[in-house]
C-alpha positions as a LaTeX table, in Angstrom:
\begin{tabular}{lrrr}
\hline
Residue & $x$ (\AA) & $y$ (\AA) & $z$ (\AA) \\
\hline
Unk1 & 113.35 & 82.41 & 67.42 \\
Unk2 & 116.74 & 80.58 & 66.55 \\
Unk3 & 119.77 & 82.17 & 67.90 \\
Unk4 & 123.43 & 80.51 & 67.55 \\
Unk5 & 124.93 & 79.81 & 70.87 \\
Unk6 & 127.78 & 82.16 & 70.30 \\
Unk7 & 125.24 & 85.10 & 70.26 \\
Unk8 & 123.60 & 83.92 & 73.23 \\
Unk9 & 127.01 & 84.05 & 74.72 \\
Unk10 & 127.49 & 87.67 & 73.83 \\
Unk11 & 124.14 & 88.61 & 74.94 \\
Unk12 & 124.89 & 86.89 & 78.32 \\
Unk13 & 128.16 & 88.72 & 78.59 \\
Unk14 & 127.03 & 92.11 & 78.00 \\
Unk15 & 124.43 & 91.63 & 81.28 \\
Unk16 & 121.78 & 91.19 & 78.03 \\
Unk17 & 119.92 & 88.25 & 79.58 \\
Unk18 & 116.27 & 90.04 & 78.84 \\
Unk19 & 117.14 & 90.65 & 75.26 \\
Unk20 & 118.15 & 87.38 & 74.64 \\
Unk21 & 114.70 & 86.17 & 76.44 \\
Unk22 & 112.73 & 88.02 & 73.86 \\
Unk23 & 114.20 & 87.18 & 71.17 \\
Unk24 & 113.77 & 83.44 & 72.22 \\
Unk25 & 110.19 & 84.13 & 73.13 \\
Unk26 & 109.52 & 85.42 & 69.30 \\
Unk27 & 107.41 & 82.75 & 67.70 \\
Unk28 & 109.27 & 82.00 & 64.02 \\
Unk29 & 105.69 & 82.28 & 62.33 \\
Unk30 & 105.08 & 85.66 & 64.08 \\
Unk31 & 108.30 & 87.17 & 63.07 \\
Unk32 & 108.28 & 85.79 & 59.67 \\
Unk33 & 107.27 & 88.56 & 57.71 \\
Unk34 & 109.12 & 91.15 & 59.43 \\
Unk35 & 112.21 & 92.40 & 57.99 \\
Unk36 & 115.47 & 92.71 & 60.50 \\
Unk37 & 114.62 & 96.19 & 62.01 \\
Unk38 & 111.16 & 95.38 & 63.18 \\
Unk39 & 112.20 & 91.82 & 64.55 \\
Unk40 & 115.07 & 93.40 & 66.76 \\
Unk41 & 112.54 & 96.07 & 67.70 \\
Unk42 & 110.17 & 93.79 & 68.47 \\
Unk43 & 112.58 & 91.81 & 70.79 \\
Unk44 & 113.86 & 95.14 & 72.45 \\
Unk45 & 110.15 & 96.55 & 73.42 \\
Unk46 & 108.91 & 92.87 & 75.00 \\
Unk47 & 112.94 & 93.07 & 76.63 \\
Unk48 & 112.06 & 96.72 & 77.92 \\
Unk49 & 108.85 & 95.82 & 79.24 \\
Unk50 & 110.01 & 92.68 & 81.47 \\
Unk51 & 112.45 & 95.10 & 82.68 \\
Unk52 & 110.10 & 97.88 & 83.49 \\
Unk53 & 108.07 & 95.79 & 85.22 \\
Unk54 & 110.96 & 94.71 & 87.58 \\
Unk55 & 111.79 & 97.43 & 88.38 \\
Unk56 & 108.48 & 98.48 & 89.50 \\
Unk57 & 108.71 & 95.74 & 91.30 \\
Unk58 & 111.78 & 96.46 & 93.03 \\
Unk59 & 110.46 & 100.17 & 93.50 \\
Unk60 & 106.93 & 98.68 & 95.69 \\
Unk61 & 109.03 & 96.41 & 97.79 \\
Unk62 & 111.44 & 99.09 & 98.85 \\
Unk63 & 108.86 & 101.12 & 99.68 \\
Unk64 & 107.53 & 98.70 & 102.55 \\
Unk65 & 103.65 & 99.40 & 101.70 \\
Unk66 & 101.77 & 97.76 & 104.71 \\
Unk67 & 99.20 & 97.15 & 101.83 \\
Unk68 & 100.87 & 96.11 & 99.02 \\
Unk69 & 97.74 & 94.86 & 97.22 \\
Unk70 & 96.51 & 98.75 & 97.75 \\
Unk71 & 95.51 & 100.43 & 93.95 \\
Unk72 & 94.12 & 103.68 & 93.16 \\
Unk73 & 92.30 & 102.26 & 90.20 \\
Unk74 & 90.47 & 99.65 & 91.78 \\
Unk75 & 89.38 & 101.60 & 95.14 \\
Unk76 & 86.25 & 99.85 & 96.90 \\
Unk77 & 83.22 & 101.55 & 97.10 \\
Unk78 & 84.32 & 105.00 & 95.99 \\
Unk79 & 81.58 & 106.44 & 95.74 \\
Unk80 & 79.19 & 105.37 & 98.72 \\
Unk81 & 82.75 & 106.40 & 100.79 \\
Unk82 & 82.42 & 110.04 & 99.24 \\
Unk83 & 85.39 & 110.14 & 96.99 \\
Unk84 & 85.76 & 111.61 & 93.81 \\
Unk85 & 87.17 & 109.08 & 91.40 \\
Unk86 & 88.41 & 112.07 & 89.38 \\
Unk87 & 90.17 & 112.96 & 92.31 \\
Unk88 & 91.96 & 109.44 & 92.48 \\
Unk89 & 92.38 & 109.56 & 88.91 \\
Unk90 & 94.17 & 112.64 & 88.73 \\
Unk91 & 96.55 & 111.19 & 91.48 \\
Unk92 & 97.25 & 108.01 & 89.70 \\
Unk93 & 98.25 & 110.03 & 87.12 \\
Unk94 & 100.85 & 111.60 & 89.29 \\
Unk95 & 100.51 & 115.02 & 88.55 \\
Unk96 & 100.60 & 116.36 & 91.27 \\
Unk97 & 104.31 & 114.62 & 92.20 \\
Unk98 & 105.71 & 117.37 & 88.96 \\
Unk99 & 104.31 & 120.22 & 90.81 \\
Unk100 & 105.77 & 118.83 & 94.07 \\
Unk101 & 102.19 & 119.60 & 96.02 \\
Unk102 & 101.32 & 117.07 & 98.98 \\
Unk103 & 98.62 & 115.01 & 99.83 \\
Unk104 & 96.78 & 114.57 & 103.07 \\
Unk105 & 94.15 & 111.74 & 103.71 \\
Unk106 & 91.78 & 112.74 & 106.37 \\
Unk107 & 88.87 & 110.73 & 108.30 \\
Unk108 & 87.16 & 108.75 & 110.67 \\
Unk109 & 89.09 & 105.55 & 111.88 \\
Unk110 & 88.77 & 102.41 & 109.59 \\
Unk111 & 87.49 & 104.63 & 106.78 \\
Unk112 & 90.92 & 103.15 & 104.42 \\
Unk113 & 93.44 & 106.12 & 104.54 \\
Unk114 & 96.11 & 103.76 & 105.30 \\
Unk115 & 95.04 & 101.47 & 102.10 \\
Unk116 & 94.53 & 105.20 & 100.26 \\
Unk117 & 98.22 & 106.38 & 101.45 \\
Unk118 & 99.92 & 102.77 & 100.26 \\
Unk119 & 97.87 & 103.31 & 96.83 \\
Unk120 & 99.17 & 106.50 & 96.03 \\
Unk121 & 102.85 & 105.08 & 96.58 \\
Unk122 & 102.05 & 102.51 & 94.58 \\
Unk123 & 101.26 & 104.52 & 91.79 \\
Unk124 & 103.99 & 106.63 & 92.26 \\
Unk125 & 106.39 & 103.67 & 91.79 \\
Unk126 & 104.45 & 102.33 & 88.60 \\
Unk127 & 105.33 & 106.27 & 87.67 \\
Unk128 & 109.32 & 104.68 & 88.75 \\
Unk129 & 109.67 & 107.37 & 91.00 \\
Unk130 & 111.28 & 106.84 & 94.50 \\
Unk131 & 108.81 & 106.41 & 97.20 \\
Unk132 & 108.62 & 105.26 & 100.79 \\
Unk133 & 105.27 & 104.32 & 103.01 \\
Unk134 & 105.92 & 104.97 & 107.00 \\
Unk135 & 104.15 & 104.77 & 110.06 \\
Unk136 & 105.01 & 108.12 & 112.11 \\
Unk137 & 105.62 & 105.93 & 115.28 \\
Unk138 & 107.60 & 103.42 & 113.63 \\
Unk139 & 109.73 & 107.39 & 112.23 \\
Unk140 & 109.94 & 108.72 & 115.93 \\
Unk141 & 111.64 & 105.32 & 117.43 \\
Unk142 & 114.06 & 105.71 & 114.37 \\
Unk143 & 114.62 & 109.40 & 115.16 \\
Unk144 & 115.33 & 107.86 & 118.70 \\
Unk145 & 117.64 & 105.96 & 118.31 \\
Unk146 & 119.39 & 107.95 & 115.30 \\
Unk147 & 120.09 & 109.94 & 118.24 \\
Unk148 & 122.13 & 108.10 & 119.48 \\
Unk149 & 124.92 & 108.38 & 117.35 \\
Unk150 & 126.65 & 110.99 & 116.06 \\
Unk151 & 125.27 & 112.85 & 113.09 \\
Unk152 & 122.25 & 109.95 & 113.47 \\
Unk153 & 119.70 & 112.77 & 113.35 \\
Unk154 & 121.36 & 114.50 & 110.16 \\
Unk155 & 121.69 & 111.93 & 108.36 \\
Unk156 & 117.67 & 110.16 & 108.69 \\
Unk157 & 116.77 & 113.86 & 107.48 \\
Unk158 & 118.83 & 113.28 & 104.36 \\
Unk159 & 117.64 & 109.42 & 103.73 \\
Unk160 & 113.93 & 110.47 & 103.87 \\
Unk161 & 114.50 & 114.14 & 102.18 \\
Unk162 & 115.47 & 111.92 & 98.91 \\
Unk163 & 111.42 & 110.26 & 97.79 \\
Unk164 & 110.40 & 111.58 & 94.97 \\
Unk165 & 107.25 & 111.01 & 97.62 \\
Unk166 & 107.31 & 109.75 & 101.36 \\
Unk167 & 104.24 & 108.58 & 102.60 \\
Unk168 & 103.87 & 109.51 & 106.82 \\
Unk169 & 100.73 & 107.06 & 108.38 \\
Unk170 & 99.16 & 107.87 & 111.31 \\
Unk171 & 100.13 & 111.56 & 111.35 \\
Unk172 & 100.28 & 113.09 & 114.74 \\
Unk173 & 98.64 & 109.88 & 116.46 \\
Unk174 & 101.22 & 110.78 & 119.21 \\
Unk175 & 102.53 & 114.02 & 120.35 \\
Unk176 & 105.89 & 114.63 & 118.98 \\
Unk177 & 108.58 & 115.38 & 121.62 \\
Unk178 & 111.28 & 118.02 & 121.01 \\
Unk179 & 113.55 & 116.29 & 118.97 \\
Unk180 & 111.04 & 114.70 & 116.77 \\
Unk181 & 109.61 & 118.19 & 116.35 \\
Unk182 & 112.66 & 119.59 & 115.14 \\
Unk183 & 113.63 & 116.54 & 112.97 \\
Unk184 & 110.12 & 117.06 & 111.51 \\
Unk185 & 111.23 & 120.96 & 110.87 \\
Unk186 & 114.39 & 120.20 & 109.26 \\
Unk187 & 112.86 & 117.06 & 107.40 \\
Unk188 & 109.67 & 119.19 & 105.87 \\
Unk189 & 112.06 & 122.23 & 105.14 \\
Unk190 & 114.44 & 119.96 & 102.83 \\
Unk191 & 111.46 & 118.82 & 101.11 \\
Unk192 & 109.40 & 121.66 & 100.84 \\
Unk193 & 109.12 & 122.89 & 97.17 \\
Unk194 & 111.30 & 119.91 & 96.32 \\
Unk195 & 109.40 & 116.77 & 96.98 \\
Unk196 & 105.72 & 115.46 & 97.69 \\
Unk197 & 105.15 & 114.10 & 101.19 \\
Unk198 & 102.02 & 112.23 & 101.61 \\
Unk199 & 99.88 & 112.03 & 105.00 \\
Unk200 & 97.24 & 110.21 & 106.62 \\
Unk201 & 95.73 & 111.50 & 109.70 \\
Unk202 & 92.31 & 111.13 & 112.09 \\
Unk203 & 93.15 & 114.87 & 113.20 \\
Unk204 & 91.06 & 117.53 & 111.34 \\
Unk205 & 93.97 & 120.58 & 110.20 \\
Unk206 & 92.85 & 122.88 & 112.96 \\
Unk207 & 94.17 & 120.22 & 115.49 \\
Unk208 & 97.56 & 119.62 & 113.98 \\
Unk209 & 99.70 & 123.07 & 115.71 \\
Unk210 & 98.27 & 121.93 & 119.02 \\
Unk211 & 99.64 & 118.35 & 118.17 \\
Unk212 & 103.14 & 120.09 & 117.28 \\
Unk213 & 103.26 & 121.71 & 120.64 \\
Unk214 & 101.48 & 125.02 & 119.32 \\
Unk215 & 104.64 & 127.13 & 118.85 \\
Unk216 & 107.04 & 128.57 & 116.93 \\
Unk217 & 108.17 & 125.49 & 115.73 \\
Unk218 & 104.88 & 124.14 & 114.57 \\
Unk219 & 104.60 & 127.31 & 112.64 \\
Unk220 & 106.98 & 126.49 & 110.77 \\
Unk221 & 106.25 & 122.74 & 109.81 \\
Unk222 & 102.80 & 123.97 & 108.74 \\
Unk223 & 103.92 & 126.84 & 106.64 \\
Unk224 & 106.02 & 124.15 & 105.02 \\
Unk225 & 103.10 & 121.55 & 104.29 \\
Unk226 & 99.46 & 123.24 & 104.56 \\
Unk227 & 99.91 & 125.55 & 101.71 \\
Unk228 & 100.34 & 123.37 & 99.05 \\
Unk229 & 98.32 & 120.61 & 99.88 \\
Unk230 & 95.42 & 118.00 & 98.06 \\
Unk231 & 93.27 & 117.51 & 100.49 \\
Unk232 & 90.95 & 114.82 & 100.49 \\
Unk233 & 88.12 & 113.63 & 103.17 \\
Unk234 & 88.03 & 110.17 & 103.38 \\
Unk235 & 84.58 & 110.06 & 105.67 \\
Unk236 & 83.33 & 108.18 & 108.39 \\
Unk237 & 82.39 & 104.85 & 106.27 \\
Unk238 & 84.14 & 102.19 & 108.09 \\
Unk239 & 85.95 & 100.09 & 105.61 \\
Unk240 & 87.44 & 97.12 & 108.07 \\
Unk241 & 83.72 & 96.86 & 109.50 \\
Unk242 & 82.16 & 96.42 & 106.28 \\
Unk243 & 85.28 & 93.73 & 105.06 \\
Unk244 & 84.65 & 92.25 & 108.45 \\
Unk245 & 80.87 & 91.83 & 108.10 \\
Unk246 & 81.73 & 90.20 & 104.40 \\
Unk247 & 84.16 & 87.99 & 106.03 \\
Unk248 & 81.63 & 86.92 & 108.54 \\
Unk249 & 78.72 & 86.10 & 105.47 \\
Unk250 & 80.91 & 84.46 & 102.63 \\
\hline
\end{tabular}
């Protein structure tokens, strides 16, 4: 579509730079037959939807997935691996992030939690919701060396309080020490009843107080995450052997 150059100025001065994209996109034949009204909102819903989509964008990156090619929609072998597509369906549709309720991934090694876990981020930032995909070692060397300096500790609860959901991998592969324990406390109190946190684990629930040092303290950080959780077995079906066995016959 034709625009003068002094509107394309405008456009580009107001920060407009997608609108005036569309409206250059918009074939003259197309648009034709459309009065005013429906041409600009034509140009405004294709502008909208480049802009959506970059944002998404922007939303997956900053979450750091470890597998950013991870979907919810397009899980392999579902079925055969023992989970419910419903299930998956249900958290695509991100549900469960209004009612601020928690997921936990459990199973065997290899059986895809951690491609499960960076899926259901994923969705949540196609919902354009804050979210943020962490391995629980790579959170206790931050805790570490937050620290360090003063009000460090404080202020890693508040940066990881904010997700709309934050995604913890490899939950409990390590004992927490002290101060990781009571970061964890003051990290799942903030978000209890506010946000969704997200977790993948080997450990059945049972073995999760003895993992927290099987006190007071891990009391409290399950009372703030068991009660209100989805809970889905991922099995025993080992997902890297079976990629590695197709890797090994293509």
């Amino acid at each position: 579509m034709i625009i003068d150059s002094e509107t394309k100025r405008k456009l580009r001065e107001m920060n407009a730079a997608e609108l005036l994209d569309a409206f250059e996109r918009l074939d003259e034949r197309t648009v034709m037959p459309l009065n005013h009204a429906e041409v600009v909102g034509l140009a405004v819903d294709n502008a909208y939807g480049g802009y959506t989509d970059a944002k998404i964008q922007r939303l997956v990156k900053r979450a750091g997935l470890r597998y950013p090619q991870a979907d919810l929609r397009t899980i392999d072998l579902a079925e055969e691996r023992g989970l419910d597509r419903g299930v998956l369906a249900g958290l695509d549709a991100g549900n469960y992030l209004g009612q601020r309720l928690n997921v936990a991934f459990q199973g065997a090694t290899g059986s895809g939690k951690s491609f499960l876990l960076c899926a259901l981020v994923k969705s949540a930032c196609r919902g354009r919701y804050r979210a943020c995909y962490i391995r629980m070692p790579d959170l206790a060397e931050q805790v570490a060396a937050a620290a360090l300096k003063p009000g460090g500790p404080a202020k890693l609860v508040r940066k990881y309080s904010t997700y709309t959901l934050l995604a913890i991998d490899e939950w409990l592969v390590d004992k927490p020490d002290e101060q990781f324990r009571r970061f964890l406390l003051e990290l799942m109190e903030l978000r209890y009843d506010n946000a969704s946190t997200a977790f993948a684990t080997q450990l059945a629930t049972k073995e999760w107080h003895s993992r927290l040092g099987g006190d007071t303290i891990a009391d409290a950080i399950l009372d703030r995450i068991v009660h209100n959780t989805v809970w889905i077995d991922t099995g025993e079906f080992n997902m890297r052997q079976r990629h590695g066995q197709s890797m090994l016959e293509s």
